[in-house]
N, C-alpha and C positions, 0 to 999 in steps of 0.2 A: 840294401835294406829298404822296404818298405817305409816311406816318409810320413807323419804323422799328417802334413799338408795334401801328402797324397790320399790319403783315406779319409780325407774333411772334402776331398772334391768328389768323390764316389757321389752316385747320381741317389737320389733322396727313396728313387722306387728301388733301386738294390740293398739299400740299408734297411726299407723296411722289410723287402723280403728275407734278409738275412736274421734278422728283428724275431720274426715270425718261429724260428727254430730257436731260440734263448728261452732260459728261463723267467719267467717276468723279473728278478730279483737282478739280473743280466741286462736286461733290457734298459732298466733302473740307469742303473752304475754305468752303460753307457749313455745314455744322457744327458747323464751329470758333468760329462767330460768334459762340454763347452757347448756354447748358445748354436751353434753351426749344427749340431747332433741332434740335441732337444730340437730343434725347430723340425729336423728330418723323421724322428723316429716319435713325433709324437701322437702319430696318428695309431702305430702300435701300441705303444704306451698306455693312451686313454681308449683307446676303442672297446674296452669291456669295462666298467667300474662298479666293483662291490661294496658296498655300507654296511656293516657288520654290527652296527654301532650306531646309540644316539649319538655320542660322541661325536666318530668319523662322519654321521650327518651334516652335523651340523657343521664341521670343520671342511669338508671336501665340497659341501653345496655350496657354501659361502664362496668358495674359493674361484669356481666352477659360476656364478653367476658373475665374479668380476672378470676372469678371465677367459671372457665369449671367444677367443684363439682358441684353445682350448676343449672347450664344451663344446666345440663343432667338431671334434673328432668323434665323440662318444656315442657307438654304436651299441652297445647294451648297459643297461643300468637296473644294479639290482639294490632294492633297497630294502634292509633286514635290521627296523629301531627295539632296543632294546626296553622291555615292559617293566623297567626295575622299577620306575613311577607308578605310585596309586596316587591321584590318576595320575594316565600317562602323559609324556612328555610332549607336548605337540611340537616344539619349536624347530625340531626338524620336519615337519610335516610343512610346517609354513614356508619355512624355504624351500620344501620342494615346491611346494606349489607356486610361489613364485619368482622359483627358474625356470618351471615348465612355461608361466606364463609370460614368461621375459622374449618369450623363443629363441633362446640361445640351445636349443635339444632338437634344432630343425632335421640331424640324421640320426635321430636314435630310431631304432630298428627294432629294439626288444626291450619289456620295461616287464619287471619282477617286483611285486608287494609281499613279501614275506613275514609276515606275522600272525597271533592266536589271533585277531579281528581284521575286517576290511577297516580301511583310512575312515577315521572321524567327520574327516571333511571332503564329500564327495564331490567339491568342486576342484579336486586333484584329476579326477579320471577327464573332468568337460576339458581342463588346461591343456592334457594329453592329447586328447582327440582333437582340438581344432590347431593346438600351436605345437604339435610333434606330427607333420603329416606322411612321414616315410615309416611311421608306426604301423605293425603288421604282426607282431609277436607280442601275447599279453596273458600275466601270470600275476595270479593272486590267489591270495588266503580265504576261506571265508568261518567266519566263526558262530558264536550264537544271534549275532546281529544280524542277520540278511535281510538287507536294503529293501523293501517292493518297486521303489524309483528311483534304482540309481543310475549313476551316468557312465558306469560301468556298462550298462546291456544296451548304451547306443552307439556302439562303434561298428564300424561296417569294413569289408573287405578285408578282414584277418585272416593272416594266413596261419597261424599256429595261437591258440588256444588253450590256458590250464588252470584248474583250480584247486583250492588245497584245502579238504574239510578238518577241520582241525576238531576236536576233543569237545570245544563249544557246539561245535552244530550239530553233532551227532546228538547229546543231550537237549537240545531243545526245538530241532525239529524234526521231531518222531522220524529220523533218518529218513527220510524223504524230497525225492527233486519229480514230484511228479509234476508234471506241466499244465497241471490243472491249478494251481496254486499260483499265487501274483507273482513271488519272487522268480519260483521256476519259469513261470511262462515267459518269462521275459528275457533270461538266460538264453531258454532252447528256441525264440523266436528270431532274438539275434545270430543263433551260430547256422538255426535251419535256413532261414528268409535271405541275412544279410551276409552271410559271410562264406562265399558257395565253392568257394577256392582254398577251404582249411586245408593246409598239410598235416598238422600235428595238432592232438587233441586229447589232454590230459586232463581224469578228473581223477586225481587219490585222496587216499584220507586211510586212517586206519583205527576199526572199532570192532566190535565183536557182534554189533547189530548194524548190517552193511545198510546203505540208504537206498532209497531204491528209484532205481533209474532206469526204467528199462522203455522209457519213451526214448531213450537214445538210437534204437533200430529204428526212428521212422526218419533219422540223418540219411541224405545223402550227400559224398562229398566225392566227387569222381579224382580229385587229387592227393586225397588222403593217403600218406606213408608212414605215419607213427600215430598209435594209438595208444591209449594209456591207463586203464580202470585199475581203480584200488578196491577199499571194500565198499564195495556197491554192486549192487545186485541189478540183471539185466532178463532175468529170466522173467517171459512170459508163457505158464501154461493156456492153451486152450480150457483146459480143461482140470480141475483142481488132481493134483498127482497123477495126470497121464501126459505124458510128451508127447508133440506131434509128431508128425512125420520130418518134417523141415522147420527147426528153430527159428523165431524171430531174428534172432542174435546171427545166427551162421547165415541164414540171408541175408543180414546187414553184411559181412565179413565176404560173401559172395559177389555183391555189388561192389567194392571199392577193389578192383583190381589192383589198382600201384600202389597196396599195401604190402610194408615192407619189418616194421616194426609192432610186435605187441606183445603188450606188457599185462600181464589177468593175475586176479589173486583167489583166494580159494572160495571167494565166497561170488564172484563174479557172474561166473555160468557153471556149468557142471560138465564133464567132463561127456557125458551122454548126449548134449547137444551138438557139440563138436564135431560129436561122429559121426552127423549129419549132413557135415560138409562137405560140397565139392572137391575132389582130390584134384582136381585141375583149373579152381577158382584163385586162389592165390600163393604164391609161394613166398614165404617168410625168408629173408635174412638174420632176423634176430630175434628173440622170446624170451619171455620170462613168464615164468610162471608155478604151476606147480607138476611134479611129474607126471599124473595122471591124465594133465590138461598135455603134455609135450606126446604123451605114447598118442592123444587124438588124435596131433597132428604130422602123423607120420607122411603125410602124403609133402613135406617143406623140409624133411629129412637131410636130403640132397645141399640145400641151398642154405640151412645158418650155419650161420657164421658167428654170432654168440646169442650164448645161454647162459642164463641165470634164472635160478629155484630161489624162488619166493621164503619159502618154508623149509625146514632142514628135512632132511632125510634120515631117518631111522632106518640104523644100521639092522635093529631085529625086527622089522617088516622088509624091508629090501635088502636082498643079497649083492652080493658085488658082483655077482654072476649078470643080474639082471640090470643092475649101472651100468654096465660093460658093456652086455648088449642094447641096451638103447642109443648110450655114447657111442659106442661102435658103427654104426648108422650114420654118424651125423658126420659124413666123410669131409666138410668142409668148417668145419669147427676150428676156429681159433682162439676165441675168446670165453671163458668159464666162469662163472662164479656157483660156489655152489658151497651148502654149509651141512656137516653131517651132528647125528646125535648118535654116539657110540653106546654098544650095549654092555663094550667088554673093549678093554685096550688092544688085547690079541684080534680085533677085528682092526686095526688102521693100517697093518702093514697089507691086508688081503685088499684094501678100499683103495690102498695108493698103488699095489701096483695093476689094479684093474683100470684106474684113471691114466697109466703109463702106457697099458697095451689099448685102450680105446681110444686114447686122445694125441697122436703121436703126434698131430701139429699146431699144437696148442704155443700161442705166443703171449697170452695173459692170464694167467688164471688166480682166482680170488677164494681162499680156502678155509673153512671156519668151523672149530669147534664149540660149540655153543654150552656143554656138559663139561664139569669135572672130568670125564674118563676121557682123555682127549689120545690126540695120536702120539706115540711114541717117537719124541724125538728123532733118536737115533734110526728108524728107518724111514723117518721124514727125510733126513739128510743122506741118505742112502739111494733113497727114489729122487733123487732131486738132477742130479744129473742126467736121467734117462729122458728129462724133457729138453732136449738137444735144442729147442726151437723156442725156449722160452725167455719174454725180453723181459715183462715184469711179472711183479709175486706179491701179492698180499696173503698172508698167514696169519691167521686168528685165534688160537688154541684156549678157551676155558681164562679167558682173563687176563691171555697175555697176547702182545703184539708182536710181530718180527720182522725186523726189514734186512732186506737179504744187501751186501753190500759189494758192491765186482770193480774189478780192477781197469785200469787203464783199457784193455782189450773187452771188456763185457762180461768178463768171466766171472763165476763167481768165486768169491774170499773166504767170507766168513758172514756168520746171520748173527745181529744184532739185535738182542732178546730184551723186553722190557714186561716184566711181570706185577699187575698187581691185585690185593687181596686187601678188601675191607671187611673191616670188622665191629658190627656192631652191638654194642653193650645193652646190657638191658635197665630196664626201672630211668632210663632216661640220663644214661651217664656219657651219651654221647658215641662216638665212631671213631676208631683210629684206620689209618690207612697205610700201609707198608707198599714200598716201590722195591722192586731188584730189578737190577742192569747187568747185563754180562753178554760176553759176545763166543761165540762157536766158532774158530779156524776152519772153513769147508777144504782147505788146501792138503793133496796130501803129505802123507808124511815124508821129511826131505823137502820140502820142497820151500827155497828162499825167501826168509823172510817168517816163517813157522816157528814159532816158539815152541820148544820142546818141552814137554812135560814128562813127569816119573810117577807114582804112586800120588807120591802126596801133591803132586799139583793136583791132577786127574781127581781125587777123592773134594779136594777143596773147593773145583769147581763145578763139578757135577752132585755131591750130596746134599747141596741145598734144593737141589730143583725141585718143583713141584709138578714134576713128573714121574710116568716109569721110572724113566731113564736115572734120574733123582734117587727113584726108589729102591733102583736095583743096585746104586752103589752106596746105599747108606746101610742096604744089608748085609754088601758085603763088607763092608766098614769095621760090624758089629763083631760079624762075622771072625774078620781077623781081631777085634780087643778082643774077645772071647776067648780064642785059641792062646793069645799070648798071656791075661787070665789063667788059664789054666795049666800052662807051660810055669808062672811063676808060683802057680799053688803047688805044683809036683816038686820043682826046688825046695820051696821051703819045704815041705815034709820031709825030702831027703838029709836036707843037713838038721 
């Protein structure tokens, strides 16, 4: 038997590669086993650290400036303080700012500001810049405050860049990042001038009047592999509604050959600029976006490997005919997300099994009903096993969540249903909220370990749902009181 001494001398780089494949919750609990472990695995341990919370701010920073062993593992730090303060609460902001300036953060690698405003105190980003110098990945909010001189737009030699327009900026600056303006110039002088080695470059936000940013085609970043627009618009006509021959945008997209990832929303370019492009300018491994923007780029067809639609799909503008054949194309597809809006419930079983014959080797797919009429259970779990090659599954149907549950061998069990429906009162009486829980046996029948049901289990677990499937056994429910109703009114008139 393997000696508990002998797995405390395993050498410090096999623990943490083994580290590496646990769950963090895993990684934890081994750890905790003894000072010999922690000391080996803690470079796994801390090498990502999320703040969720002013709370865990305050509690993890504090913790993390006294213990500098420690804080020189941490290779990404994401920090997300919570606005429940009017005003807000800076006291986690000062201890970040000085941990950064303690430089106990000498190998942080990637730093995330997540919140509705940039930091209050812009001498957070200078602490970054001069005493985090293996900094090269940088993500931030920006809201209705945008800085003209912040210490944000002097950093230099980033390799991945992104920002996050939140609900403030769109309302207060007439949706616009044009470069003629102080704040912007200053942004796009850094990522143009100083930063000529970006790989990744995220601007999103999401608003119904996109901002507009179409001084981004005059980037050049010859190592660019992930691109990123949300609603922001990039089109530039020549000429007021006529298209050129060759779009600003698909020129930019022509120039960065080792693009590999992009991500477009519907308001970003149009679908007709696209078609402008090079069909042997660059091939995508992954996209997101909308379908009109995926049929442009047919000519990357070949090469993704995941997709994901922005926007749901309507079942009564697109046939399943026409999913099929677009999906059918994408011969190296393994990865899906995609969300439909049904017209009619008797469309979900024609939708799932056009995603079974286009998508045969799909290993994740992310599946969503966004409408009451959602898919039909019961040929949900019918089609489910024809994806032979599928590892994981998220299922969204109309307000309820599913998680599929498998056995020791991968296989799956049973799907574990959590349904919920609020309800809101009127004249100001407030909102009640209802939860159902209940799990589906995938196993068939016979098969060990199956709990066997008869009528009335079957009627007691399926007439509540808030499904077809729900619906077609509460008819028949009725169905049978009916008949037995009327089987006891013929008695009594006989006697």
């Amino acid at each position: 038997m393997y000696s508990s001494a002998g797995l405390a001398s395993t050498p410090a780089d096999l623990l943490i590669e083994v580290a590496g494949y646990l769950q963090r919750s895993d990684v934890l609990n081994l750890s905790l086993t003894s000072k010999v472990f922690f000391s080996d695995i803690a470079p796994a341990l801390y090498k990502s650290v999320f703040l969720n919370s002013a709370g865990q701010c305050t509690t993890t920073l504090a913790m993390l400036k006294r213990r500098k062993d420690i804080a020189r593992h941490v290779r990404e730090l994401l920090v997300r303080p919570s606005r429940s303060h009017d005003p807000p609460d800076l006291a986690p902001l000062w201890l970040l700012l000085k941990f950064a300036s303690s430089r106990s953060l000498d190998a942080l690698q990637k730093f995330t500001w997540c919140d509705d405003e940039v930091p209050y105190h812009e001498e957070m980003w200078l602490a970054l810049r001069m005493c985090c110098p293996q900094l090269r990945y940088l993500s931030t909010s920006i809201g209705a405050y945008f800085p003209p001189t912040s210490h944000l737009f002097n950093f230099t030699d980033l390799l991945g860049f992104s920002i996050y327009l939140t609900p403030g900026f769109y309302e207060n600056h007439n949706e616009s990042l044009d470069e003629t303006q102080l704040p912007s110039k200053r942004l796009w002088d850094m990522l143009f001038k100083r930063c000529p080695n970006l790989e990744v470059l995220a601007i999103e936000g999401s608003s119904t009047f996109p901002a507009d940013a179409k001084c981004i085609t005059d980037g050049r970043w010859p190592n660019l592999q992930k691109l990123t627009l949300g609603d922001i618009s990039v089109v530039d006509w020549t000429r007021p509604g006529v298209p050129p021959a060759k779009s600003a945008f698909a020129s930019f997209l022509e120039a960065h050959t080792e693009l590999q990832s992009l991500t477009l929303s519907r308001h970003s370019i149009d679908f007709a600029q696209l078609n402008t492009l090079d069909s042997e300018a660059i091939k995508l491994t992954s996209f997101s976006g909308t379908l009109t923007q995926l049929q442009a780029l047919s000519h990357s067809y070949s090469t993704i490997k995941s997709l994901s639609f922005r926007d749901p799909v309507w079942s009564r503008d697109v046939t399943t005919m026409a999913i099929s054949g677009i999906l059918g194309q994408l011969t190296a597809l393994t990865e899906l997300e995609i969300s439909f809006m049904l017209h009619s419930p008797y469309d979900s079983s024609g939708i799932l099994r056009a995603l079974v014959a286009a998508c045969p080797h799909l290993t994740d797919l992310k599946l969503s009903c966004i409408r009451k009429t959602s898919f039909q259970l019961d040929a949900f779990v019918k089609a489910l096993p024809s994806f032979r090659r599928l590892r994981t599954l998220s299922l969204t149907l109309a307000r309820a969540t599913f998680e599929l549950v498998c056995d020791a061998h991968d296989l799956p069990t049973a799907l574990r249903v959590c349904e919920s429906e609020t309800t809101v009162w009127p004249w100001g009486l407030g909102a009640s909220r209802k939860v159902k829980r209940y799990m589906l046996d995938l196993r068939p029948p016979g098969a060990p370990g199956r709990r066997t049901e008869g009528l009335r289990g079957a009627s007691r677990n399926h007439a509540g749902e808030f499904s077809s499937w729900g619906g077609d056994a509460r008819i028949r429910a009725l169905v049978v009181v009916g008949l037995l109703c009327r089987r006891v009114c013929r008695q009594g008139m006989i006697l």
